[in-house]
C-alpha positions in Angstrom: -1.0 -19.6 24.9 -1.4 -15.5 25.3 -3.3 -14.3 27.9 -6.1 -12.3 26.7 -5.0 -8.7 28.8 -1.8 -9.3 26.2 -4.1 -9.1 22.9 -6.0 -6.6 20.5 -9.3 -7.4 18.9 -9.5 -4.4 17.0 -11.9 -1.2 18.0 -15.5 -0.5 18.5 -14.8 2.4 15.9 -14.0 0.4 12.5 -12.7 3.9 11.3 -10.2 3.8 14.4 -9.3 0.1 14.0 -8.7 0.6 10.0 -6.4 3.8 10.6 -4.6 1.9 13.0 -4.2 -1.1 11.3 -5.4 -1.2 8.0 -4.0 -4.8 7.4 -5.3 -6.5 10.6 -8.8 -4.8 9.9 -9.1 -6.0 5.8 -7.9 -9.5 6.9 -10.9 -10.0 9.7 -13.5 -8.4 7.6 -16.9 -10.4 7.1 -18.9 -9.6 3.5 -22.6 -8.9 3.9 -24.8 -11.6 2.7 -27.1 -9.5 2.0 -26.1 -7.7 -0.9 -23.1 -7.1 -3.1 -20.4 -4.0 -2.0 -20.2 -3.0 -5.7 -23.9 -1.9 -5.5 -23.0 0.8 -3.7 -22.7 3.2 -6.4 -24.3 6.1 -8.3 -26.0 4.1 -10.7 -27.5 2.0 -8.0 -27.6 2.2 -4.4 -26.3 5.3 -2.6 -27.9 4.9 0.9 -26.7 2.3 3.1 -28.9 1.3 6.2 -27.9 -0.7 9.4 -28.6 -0.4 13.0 -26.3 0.8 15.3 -23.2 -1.5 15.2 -23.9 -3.6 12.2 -21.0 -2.5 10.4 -22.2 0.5 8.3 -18.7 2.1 8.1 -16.2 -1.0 8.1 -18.6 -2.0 4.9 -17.7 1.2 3.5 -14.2 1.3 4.6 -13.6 -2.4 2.5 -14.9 -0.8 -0.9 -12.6 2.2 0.3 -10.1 -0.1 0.5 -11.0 -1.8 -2.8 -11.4 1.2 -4.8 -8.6 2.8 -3.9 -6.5 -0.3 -4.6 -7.9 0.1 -8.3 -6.9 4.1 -8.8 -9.8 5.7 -6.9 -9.7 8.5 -4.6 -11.9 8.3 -1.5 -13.0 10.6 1.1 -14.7 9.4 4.7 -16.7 12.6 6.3 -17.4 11.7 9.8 -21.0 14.2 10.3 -21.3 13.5 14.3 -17.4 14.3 15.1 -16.9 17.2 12.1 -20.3 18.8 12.8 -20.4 20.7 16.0 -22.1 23.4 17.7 -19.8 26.2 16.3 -20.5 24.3 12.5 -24.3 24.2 13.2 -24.4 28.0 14.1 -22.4 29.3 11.0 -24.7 27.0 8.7 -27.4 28.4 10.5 -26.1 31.8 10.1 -26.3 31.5 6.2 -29.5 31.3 5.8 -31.9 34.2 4.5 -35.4 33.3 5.5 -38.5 35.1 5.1 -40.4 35.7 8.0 -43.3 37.3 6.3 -43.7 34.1 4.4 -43.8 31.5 7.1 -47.0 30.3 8.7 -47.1 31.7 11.5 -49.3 29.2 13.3 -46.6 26.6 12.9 -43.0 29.3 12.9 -40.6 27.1 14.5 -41.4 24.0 12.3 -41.7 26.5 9.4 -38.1 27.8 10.0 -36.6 24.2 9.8 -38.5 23.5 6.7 -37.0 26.7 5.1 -33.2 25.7 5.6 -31.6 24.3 2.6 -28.5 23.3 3.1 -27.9 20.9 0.2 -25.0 23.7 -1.9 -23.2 23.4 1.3 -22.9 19.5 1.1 -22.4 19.7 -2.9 -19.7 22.0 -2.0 -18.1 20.0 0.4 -18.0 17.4 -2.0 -16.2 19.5 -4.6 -13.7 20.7 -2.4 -12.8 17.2 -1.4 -12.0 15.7 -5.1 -9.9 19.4 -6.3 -7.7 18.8 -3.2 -7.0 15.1 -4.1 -6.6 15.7 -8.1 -3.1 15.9 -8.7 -1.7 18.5 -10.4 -3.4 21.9 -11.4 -6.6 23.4 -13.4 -9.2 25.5 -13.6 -11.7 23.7 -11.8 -8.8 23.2 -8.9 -8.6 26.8 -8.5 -12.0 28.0 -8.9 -13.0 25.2 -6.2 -10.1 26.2 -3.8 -9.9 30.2 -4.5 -12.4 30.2 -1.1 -10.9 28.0 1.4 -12.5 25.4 3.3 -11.5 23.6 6.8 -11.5 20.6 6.9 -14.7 19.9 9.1 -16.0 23.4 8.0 -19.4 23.7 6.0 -20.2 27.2 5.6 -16.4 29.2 5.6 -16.6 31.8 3.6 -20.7 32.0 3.3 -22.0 35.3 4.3 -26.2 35.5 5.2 -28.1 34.4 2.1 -26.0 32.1 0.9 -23.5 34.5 -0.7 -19.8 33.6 -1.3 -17.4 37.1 -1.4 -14.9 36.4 -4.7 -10.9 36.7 -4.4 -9.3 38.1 -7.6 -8.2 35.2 -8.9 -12.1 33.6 -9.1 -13.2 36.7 -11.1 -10.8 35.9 -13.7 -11.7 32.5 -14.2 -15.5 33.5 -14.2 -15.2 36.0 -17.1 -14.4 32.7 -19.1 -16.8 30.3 -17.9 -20.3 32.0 -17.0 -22.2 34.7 -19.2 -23.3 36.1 -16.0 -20.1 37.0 -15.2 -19.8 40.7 -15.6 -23.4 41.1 -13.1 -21.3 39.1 -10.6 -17.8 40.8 -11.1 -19.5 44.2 -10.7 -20.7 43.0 -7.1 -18.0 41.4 -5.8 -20.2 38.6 -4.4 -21.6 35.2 -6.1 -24.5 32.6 -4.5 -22.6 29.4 -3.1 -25.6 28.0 -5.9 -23.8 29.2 -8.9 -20.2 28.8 -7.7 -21.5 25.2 -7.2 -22.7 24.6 -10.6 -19.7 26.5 -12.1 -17.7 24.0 -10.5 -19.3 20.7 -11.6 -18.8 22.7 -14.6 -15.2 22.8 -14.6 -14.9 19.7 -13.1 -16.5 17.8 -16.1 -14.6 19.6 -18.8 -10.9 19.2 -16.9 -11.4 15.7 -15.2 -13.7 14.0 -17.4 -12.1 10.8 -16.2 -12.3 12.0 -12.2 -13.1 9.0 -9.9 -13.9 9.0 -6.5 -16.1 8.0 -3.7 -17.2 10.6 -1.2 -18.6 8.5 2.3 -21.1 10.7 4.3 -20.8 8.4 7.6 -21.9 8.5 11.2 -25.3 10.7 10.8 -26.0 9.9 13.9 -28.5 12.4 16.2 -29.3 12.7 19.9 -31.2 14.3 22.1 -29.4 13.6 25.0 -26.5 16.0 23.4 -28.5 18.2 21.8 -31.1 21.0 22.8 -34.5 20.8 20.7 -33.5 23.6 18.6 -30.0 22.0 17.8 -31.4 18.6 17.2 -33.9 19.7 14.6 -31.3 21.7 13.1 -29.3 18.7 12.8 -31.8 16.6 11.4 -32.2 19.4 8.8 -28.8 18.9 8.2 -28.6 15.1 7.6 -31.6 15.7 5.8 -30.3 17.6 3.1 -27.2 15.8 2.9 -29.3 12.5 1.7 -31.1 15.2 -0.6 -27.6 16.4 -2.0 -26.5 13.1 -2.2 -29.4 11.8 -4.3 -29.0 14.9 -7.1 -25.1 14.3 -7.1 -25.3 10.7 -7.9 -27.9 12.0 -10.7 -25.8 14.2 -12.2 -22.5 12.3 -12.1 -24.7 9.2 -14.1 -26.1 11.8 -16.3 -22.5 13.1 -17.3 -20.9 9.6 -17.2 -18.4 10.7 -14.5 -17.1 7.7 -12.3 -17.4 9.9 -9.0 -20.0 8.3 -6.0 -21.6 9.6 -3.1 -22.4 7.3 -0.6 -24.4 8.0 2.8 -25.0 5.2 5.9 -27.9 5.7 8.2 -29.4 4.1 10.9 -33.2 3.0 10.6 -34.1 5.7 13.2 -32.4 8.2 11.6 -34.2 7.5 8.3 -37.3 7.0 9.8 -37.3 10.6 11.5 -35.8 12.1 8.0 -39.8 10.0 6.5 -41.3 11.7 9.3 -40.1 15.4 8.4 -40.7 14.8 4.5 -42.8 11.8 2.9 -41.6 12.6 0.1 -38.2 11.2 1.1 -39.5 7.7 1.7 -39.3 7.0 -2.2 -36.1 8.2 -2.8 -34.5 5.9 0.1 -36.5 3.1 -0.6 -35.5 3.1 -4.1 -31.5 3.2 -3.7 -31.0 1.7 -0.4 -29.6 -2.0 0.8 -30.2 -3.2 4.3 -27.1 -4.4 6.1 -27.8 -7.3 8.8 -26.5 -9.9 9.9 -28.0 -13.9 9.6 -29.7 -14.6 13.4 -28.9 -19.0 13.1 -27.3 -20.7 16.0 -25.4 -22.6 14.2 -21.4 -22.9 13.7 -21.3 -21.3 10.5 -23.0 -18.0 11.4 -21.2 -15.2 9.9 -20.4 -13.7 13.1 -18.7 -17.1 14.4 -16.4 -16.4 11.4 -16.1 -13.0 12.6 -14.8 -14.3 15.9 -12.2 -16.6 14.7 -11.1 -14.4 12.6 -10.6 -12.0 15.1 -8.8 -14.2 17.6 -6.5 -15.2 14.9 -5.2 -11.7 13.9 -5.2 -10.8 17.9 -1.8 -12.3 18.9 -3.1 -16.0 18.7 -1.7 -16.9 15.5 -3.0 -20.1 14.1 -3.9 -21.8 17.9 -6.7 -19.4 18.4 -9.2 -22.5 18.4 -7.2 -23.8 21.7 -8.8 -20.5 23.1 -12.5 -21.5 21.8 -14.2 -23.6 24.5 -16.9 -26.2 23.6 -19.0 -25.8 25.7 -20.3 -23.1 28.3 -22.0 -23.1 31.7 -24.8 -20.2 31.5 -25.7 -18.8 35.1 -29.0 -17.8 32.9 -30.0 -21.6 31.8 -27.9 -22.8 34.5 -26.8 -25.1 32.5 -23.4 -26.3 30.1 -24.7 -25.4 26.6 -22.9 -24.9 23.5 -20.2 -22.5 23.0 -21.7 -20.9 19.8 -25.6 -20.5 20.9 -24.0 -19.1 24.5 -22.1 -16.5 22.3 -24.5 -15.4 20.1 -27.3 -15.4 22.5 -25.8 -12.8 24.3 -25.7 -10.5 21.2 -27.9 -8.6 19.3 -26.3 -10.5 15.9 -24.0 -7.3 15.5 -20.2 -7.3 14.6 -19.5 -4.6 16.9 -21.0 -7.3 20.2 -18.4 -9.7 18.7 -15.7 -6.9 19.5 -17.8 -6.3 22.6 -17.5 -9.6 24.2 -13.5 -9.9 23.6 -12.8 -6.4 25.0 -15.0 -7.1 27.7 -13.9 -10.3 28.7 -10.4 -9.0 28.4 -11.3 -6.6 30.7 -12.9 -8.5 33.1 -11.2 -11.8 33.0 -7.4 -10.4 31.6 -5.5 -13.4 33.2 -7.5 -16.3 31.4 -6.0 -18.0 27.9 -9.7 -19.3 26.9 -12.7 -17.6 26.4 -15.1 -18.3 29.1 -13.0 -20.9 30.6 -14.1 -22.7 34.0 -13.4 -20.9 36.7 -13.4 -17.7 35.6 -15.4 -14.7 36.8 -18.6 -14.5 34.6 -20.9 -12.5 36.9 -18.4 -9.7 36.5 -18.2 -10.2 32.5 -21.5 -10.5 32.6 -22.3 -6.9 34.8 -19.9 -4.8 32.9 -20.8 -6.5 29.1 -24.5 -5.4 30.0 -23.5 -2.2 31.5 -22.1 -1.2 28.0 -24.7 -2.9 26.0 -27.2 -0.8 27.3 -25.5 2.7 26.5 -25.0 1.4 22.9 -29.0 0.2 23.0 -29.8 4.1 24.3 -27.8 5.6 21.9 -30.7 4.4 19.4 -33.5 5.5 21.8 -32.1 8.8 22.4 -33.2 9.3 18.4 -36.6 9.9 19.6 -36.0 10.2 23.8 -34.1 11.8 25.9 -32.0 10.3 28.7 -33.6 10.9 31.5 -36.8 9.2 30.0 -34.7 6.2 28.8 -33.5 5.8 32.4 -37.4 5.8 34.3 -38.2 3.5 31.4 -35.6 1.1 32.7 -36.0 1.5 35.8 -39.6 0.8 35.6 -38.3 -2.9 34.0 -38.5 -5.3 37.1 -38.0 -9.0 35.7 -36.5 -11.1 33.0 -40.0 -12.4 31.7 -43.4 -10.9 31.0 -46.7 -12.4 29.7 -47.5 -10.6 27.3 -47.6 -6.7 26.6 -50.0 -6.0 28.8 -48.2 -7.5 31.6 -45.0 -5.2 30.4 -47.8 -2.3 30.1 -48.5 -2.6 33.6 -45.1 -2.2 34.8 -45.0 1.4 33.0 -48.5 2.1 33.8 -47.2 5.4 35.4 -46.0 7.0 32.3 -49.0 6.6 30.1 -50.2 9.9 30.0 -46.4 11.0 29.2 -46.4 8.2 26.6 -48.2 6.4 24.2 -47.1 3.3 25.8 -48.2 0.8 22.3 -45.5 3.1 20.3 -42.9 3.0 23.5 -43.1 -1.1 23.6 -42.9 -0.6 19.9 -39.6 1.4 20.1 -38.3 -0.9 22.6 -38.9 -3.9 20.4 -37.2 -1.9 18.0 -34.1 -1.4 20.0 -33.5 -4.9 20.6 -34.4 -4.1 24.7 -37.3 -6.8 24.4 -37.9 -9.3 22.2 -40.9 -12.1 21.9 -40.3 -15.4 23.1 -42.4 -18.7 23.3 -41.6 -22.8 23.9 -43.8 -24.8 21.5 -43.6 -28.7 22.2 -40.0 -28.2 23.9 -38.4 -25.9 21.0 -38.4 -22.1 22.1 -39.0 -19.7 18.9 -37.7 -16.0 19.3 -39.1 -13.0 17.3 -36.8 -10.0 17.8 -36.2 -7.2 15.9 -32.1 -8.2 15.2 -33.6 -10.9 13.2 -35.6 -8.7 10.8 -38.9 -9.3 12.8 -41.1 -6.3 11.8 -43.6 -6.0 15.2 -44.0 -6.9 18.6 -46.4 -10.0 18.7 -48.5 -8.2 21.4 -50.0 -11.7 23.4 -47.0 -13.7 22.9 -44.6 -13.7 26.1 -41.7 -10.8 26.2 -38.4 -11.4 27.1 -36.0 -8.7 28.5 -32.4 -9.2 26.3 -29.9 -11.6 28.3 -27.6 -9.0 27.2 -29.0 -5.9 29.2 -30.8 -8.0 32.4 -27.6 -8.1 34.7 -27.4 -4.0 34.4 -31.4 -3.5 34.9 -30.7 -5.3 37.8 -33.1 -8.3 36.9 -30.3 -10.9 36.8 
């Protein structure tokens, strides 16, 4: 059999992993249970919500896949790699605010609140289906006669929101707008009416257009942003949701079979329902969760997951010769089951299953089963954790910085706690920086501690991975197995 330093299980990306290959990725590919992919849609559900990991894009990059297999066009905008600083400046810079109009009292939250950046997004959107329509037309070249980069947003805008107009967009406008002479005169037209013009276009010269647009990976940090930036970028993933809900209103409305879908992470949605209330009832009504079944048992989804990742690796069909029965844990210190040893290591995620392989590959390169005797699971173990826990901050970093993640965990001094006043005690220091109810809260959230009890020799689990809503406050608390060996509590 292969040693496992000689195999490939794919990439922590599923954008990367699909772009590399496509074939390998569509052939390991586990559907949610939880709803159908076809859902995803205008008519239906246009926001997709998962926590970190779960899956968000490779869900999206299957009905890619699928859609594109039936005649669709389809366009992946990656918001955390295409929007940087020198992006969020020029946005910035196209805005035309008001000063005398903003409360004073409240001027930097005011200032957010009067971006809009949703014509940007619709634009982008536009651009995107004239350059993949084959052939050319009026919409094509009204659309294209102001060029925009590929990760650009705001090329071409100047302050106010005002696009300059190249000779050949004049001409076209004089036959498609009865404002046309006003805007010819100036030279200039708002990035809002060169946006409606061309949905107008594009309805009456591709009336049978399809495509799905894929707003992915809006993702936020503080730990790489300023607090300036990162409100700046929350407007902007704010407005994209915004834009996305009146697109997919207006393509239903005109019977046009073009889609705009958006994945976000419960923290990022949360913080978008903290900026506007408002907001709660448009995601709540066109949204599907996407999770992942938290059994034990052989036939959990992410079991299937595994094999099928083994298979495709280099093992060919004696991939099962790699799959032990049974495993000694140096945390039960005990043999137990090879499935509730794997999965009890996770946080019932897709991307721990890639995890674990690339880790153990890493750490244990020379071995031709997974977790065989012998090998060196202390180091698996220390580096499996070590990378757990950036992913896990990643999700805190929504709401904390870094260095306030770190004294949290540092602060974290054994595996088991009483109850959350126990856990309380250990942070004790930080209360008047925190409210330390709403920081067990978010750690509960983050799948860093979970609930754990024996009852009459059966132990029962509530954790947030298995769609537990709250922290059962006098109910013991477990740090996750998957993050002890790297807080040091091992």
């Amino acid at each position: 059999m292969e040693k496992f330093k000689n195999l490939w299980f794919g990439d922590y990306s599923g954008l990367k992993e699909y772009n590399r290959d496509p074939e390998a990725f569509i052939k390991s590919f586990i559907d949610p249970d939880g709803f159908s992919m076809n859902s995803l849609r205008n008519s239906q559900n246009f926001v997709l919500i998962g926590r970190k990991g779960t899956g968000k894009s490779s869900c999206c990059l299957s009905l890619s896949h699928a859609k594109r297999l039936k005649g669709y066009n389809t366009t992946f905008y990656n918001f955390s790699e295409e929007v940087g600083r020198s992006e969020l400046k020029e946005a910035v810079h196209t805005q035309n605010i008001d000063l005398k109009s903003i409360d004073t009292t409240k001027l930097f939250e005011s200032i957010l609140e009067a971006y809009d950046f949703r014509d940007m997004w619709k634009r982008k959107v536009l651009h995107r289906i004239a350059l993949d329509l084959p052939g050319s037309s009026t919409f094509k070249s009204w659309v294209t006669s102001i060029d925009l980069s590929e990760n650009g947003i705001a090329d071409g805008l100047e302050r106010g929101l005002n696009l300059p107009l190249p000779e050949p967009a004049k001409s076209i406008l004089g036959t498609v707008w009865h404002g046309a002479n006003k805007i010819k005169a100036n030279s200039k037209i708002s990035l809002k009416d060169f946006v409606s013009i061309g949905f107008d276009l594009l309805f009456q010269c591709h009336p049978d257009v399809r495509h799905y647009f894929f707003f992915d990976e809006l993702n936020l940090s503080h730990s790489k942003s300023k607090t300036d930036e990162y409100n700046t970028y929350l407007a902007l993933i704010y407005d994209i949701v915004r834009a996305t809900d009146e697109l997919n209103d207006l393509f239903v409305r005109k019977k046009v079979d073009v889609h705009v879908i958006c994945s976000l992470r419960p923290e990022i949605r949360n913080a978008i329902i903290r900026r506007d209330s408002e907001m709660q009832k448009v995601i709540e009504s066109c949204h599907v969760n996407l999770s992942w079944p938290s059994r034990e048992g052989v036939d959990n989804p992410l079991m299937t997951l595994l094999r099928k990742k083994m298979e495709n690796s280099g093992y060919g069909e004696d991939f099962l010769q790699a799959l032990p029965e049974e495993v000694y844990s140096l945390v039960a210190k005990k043999k137990i089951e090879f499935h509730k040893f794997f999965l009890n290591i996770t946080w019932y995620r897709p991307r721990d299953v890639i995890r674990i392989l690339k880790t153990y590959q890493t750490t244990n390169g020379g071995q031709t089963i997974l977790f065989n005797k012998g090998d060196d699971q202390v180091r698996f173990l220390k580096e499996y954790s070590r990378i757990s826990i950036q992913d896990i901050s990643a999700e805190l970093e929504v709401k904390y910085s870094r260095s306030e993640i770190d004294r949290v965990t540092s602060l974290i001094r054994q595996p088991n706690y009483e109850n959350a006043d126990d856990l309380k005690d250990s942070f004790a220091v930080l209360e008047r920086k925190f409210d330390l109810d709403e920081l067990l809260k978010d750690l509960f959230e983050a799948g860093v501690i979970f609930n754990y009890e024996v009852i009459n020799g059966h132990p029962r689990v509530f954790a947030s991975y298995r769609d537990d809503a709250n922290l059962i406050p006098d109910m013991g608390i477990t740090i996750h197995r998957g993050l002890q060996q790297s807080l040091g509590i091992f």
